[in-house]
N, C-alpha and C positions, 0 to 999 in steps of 0.2 A: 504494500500500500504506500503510492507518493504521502509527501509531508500536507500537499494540498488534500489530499483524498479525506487524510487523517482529521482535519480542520473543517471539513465540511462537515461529514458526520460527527463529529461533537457540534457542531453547531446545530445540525439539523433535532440531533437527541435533547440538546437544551431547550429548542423551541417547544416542544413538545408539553412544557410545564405551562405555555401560554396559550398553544392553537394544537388544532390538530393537524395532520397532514390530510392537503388537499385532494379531490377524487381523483382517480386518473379511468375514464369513462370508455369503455369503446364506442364508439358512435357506430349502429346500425347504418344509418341513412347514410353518411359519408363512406363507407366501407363499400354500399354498395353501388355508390358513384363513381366510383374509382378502382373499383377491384382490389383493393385491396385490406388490408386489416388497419382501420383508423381508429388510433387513439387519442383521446384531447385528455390535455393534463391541465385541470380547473381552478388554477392561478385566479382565476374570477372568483371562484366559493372562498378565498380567504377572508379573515374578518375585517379589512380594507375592500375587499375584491380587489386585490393587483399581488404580484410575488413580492412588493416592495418592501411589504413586512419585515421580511425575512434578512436582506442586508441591513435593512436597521435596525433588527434585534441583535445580527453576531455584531456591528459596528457600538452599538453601546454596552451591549456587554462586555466587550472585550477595553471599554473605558469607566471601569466603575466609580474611578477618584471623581471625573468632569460633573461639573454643574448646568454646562450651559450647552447645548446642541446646537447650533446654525445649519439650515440646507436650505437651498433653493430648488423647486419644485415644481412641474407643471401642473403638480395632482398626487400625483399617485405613491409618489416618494415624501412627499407631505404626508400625507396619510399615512404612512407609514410612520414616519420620523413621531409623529403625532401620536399616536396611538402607544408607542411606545416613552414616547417620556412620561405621559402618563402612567405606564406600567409602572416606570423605574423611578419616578419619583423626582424627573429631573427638569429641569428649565429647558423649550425651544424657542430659538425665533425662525420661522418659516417664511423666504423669501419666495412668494409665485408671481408669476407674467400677468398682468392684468388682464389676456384675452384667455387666462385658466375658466374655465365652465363652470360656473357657478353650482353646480350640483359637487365639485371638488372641492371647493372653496369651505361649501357648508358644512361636508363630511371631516376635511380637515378642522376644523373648530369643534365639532361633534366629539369626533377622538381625542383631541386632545384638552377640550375646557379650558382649566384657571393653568394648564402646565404651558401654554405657546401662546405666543402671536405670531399673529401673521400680518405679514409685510406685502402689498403688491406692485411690484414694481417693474416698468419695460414691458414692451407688448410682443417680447422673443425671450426665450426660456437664457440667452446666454446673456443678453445685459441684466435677468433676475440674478445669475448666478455670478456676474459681474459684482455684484452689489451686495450681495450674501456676503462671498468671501471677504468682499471689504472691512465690511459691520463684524467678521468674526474677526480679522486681523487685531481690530480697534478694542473691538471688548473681551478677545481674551479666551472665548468658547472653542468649541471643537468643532471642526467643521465635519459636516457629515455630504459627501459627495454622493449624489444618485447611482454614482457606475463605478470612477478613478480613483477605487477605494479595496485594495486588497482585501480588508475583513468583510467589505459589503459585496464584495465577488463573493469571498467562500460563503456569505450568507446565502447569495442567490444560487449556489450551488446546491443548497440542501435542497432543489428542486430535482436533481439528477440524482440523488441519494433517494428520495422517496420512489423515483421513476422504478428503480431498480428492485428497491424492496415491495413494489406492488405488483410490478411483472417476474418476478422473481428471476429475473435477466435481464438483457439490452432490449431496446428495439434494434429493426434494420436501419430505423432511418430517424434522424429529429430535424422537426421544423422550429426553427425559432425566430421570433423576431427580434429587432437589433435597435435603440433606439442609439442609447451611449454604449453598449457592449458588454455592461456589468453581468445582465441574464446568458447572455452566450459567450461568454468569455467564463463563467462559473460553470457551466455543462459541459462545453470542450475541454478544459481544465479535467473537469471529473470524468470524465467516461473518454478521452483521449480519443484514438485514430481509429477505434475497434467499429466502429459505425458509421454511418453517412450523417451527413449534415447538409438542410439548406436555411439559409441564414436569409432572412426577409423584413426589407425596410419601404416606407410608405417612397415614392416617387418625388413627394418634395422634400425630402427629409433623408436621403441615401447617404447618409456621412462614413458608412464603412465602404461601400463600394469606393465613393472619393478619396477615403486612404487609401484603398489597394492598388487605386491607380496611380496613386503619385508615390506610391511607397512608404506615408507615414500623414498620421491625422492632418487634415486641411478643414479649414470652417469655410462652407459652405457661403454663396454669395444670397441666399435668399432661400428661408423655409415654407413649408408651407403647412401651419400650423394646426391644421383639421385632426390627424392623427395626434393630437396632443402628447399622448404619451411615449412617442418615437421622434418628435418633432425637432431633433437635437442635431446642430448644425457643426459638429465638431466630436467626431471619437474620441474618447479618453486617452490619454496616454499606455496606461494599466492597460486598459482592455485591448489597444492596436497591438499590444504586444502577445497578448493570447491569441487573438486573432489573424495577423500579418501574414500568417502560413495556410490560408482558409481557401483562397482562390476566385476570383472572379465568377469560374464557373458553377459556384455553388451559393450564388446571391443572387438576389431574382427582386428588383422592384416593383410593385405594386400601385397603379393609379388610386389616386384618391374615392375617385367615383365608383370605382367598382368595389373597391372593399364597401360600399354602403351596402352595393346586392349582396355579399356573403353576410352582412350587418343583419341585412331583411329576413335573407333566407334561415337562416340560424335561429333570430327571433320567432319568424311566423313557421317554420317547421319540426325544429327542434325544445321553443321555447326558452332558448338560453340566449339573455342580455350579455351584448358585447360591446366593448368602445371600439373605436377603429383603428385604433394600435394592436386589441384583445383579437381581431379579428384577423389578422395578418398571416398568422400561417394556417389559420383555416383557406383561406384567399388564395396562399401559395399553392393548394392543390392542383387547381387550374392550369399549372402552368408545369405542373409535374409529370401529370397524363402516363403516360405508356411506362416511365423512370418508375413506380411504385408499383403496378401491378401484379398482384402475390405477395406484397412486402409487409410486414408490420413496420406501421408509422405514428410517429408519436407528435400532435402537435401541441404547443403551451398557449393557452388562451390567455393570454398574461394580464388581462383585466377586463372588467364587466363596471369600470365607472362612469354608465352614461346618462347622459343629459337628457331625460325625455322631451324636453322642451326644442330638442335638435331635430327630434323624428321628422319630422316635416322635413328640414336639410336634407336628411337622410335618403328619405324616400325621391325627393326632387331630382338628388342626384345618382342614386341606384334606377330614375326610369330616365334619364335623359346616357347615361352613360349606355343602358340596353336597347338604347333606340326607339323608345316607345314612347316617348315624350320631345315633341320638338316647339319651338318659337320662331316666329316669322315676325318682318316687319311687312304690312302687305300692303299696296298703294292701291286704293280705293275711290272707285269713282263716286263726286259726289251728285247721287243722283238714284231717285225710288227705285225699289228693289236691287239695288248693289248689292247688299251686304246679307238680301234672303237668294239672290242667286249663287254668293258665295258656300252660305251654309248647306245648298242641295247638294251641291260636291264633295259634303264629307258622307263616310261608310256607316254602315251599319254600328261598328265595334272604334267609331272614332268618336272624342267628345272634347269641347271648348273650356280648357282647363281656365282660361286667361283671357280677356277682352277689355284691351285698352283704349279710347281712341286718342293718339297722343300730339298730330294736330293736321291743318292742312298743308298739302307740300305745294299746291296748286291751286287755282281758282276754281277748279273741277274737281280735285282731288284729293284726299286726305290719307294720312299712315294713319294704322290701324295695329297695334302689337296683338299679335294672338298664341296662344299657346294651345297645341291640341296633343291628349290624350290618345292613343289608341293599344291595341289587345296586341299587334304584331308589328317588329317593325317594319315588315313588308308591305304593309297598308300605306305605307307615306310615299311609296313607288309608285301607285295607283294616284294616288294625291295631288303627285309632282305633273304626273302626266295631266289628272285633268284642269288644273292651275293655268299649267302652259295649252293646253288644246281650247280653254275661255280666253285666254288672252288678259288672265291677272298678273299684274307684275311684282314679286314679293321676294325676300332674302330671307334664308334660313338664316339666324343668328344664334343658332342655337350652342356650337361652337366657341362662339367671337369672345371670347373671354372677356375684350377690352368693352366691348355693346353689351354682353351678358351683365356684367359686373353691376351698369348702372342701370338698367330697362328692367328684370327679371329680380 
């Protein structure tokens, strides 16, 4: 047994006086989507819902003298850090990003009461963590780091300890997501080369892929904060060094938009809450295909702290990302029955999600934003055609980020 192996499992056996060890589930439905034997390991059922716990239970334990805790946090590491100063008895200050989800915000305070404050500051996880480290320099505390934290690696490792002790072996294969590198950089660590690995980061948020290509952590020129909990513009130092040896070929980015369909499908078919970092190597299936079939796979749902008040985001962007939901700006003649000639052209299974009229472009004419609904995205090929066979002139914007951003 390595020295790290050894430091995991005491870690993992010490938690054990606080939480218990989370499910690790087969999922029917996903097994037999994929052919193969799929495991989720429910990082979501911890008493946070995130693995966060766990590096900030071996991180303060392993500091019994400190009084004071600092960490900056999008969420979930807050919660964590939270939750346990209240265990131990000790003082935190919690710095988070102002664009943190307020359903994180609340839980953090929940957990921790009269033991933290919380501070929110910068609307990107690194000028919060800018300004953490500062405040701990100043007054003296311990800084507790989300990832670039040796004791809060082998904490996160005791997720690779349980894996073991509940399959009473490896899997073939682990999905993990990667935000800072703490969760996969303590699983590689524990369970070394004997298995496969694919490491999975949200698309605006790829800061491991960005080290492997320049050969050591680079901060990222722009996040993109949706994935909150992966939203991390900068690999740790710690973790690029667990990781440096992983390969390109075994990371696979994620759109934002499509992780909201694995978001949907999980909720409305399996019934289990995921955030969209938690959702990530469920997501990675997709793109694994023919690679797992016959395999036993193990993915970490690494949190379930989501914002219901998002749903809506959610859904907007799981049916525009599957083609089922598009926005047009459409140029409309001003003149009776225009606009009841338009609506005879839509199908059976199509409907008017959105009706804006936004103003005249012409003394005859006006834009019109609309958004429609429908059941397949092959209905909007029928659409296209009878749009242009009338002789409407309209722009799909559905696309246009820079027109999306302000119309929609």
């Amino acid at each position: 047994m390595t020295d790290f192996q050894h430091k995991a499992r005491a870690a993992c056996a010490a938690m054990r006086a606080v939480f218990p060890a989370t499910p690790l589930q087969r999922n029917e439905h996903l097994s037999q989507s994929y052919g193969a034997d799929i495991w989720l390991k429910r990082e979501d059922l911890s008493p946070v819902r995130s693995y966060k716990l766990r590096g900030a239970f071996n991180a303060m334990s392993r500091h019994p003298d400190e009084e004071l805790f600092v960490c900056a946090s999008a969420g979930n590491h807050a919660q964590g850090v939270a939750y346990m100063c209240r265990h131990f008895g000790k003082q935190g200050v919690i710095f988070m990003p102002v664009t943190t989800p307020q359903q994180k915000i609340q839980k953090t305070a929940m957990f921790g009461g009269d033991a933290v404050e919380i501070r929110m500051i910068g609307d990107y996880f690194d000028e919060c963590l800018a300004a953490a480290q500062a405040f701990c320099a100043e007054a003296g505390g311990h800084f507790l780091s989300p990832f670039d934290d040796d004791d809060v690696i082998a904490g996160q490792a005791s997720v690779a300890v349980e894996i073991a002790e509940q399959m009473n072996g490896l899997p073939d294969q682990m999905v993990i997501p990667v935000g800072g590198g703490g969760l996969s950089s303590g699983i590689l660590s524990y369970f070394g080369t004997d298995i496969g690995y694919t490491f999975v980061e949200p698309a605006g948020g790829a800061c491991l892929k960005a080290a492997l290509q320049a050969g050591r952590p680079v901060t990222l020129d722009k996040v993109n904060t949706f994935a909150d909990g992966a939203a991390v513009a900068r690999l740790g130092a710690r973790t690029f060094a667990c990781l440096k040896g992983v390969g390109l070929a075994n990371t696979l980015t994620i759109p934002e938009d499509r992780l909201c369909t694995t978001m949907l499908d999980m909720l409305n078919v399996e019934g289990i809450v995921l955030e969209p970092a938690g959702a990530l190597a469920v997501d990675a299936l997709k793109d694994m295909g023919q690679a797992i079939r016959g395999r036993t796979v193990v993915c970490v749902t690494s949190g379930g702290n989501f914002d219901f008040e998002r749903l809506p985001e959610v859904k907007e962007r799981a049916q525009r990302y599957s083609g089922v939901k598009k926005y047009f700006i459409l140029r409309l003649p001003q003149r009776p029955g225009a606009l009841k000639g338009f609506l005879e052209l839509l199908g059976p299974e199509d409907d008017i999600a959105r009706f804006e009229y936004l103003k005249k472009s012409a003394r005859n004419f006006g834009s019109v934003l609309i958004g429609i609904e429908t059941l397949h995205p092959e209905n909007f090929d029928r659409l296209y055609r009878e749009f242009d066979a009338h002789g409407f002139t309209y722009q799909d914007i559905t696309d246009d980020e820079v027109l999306a951003q302000f119309v929609i």
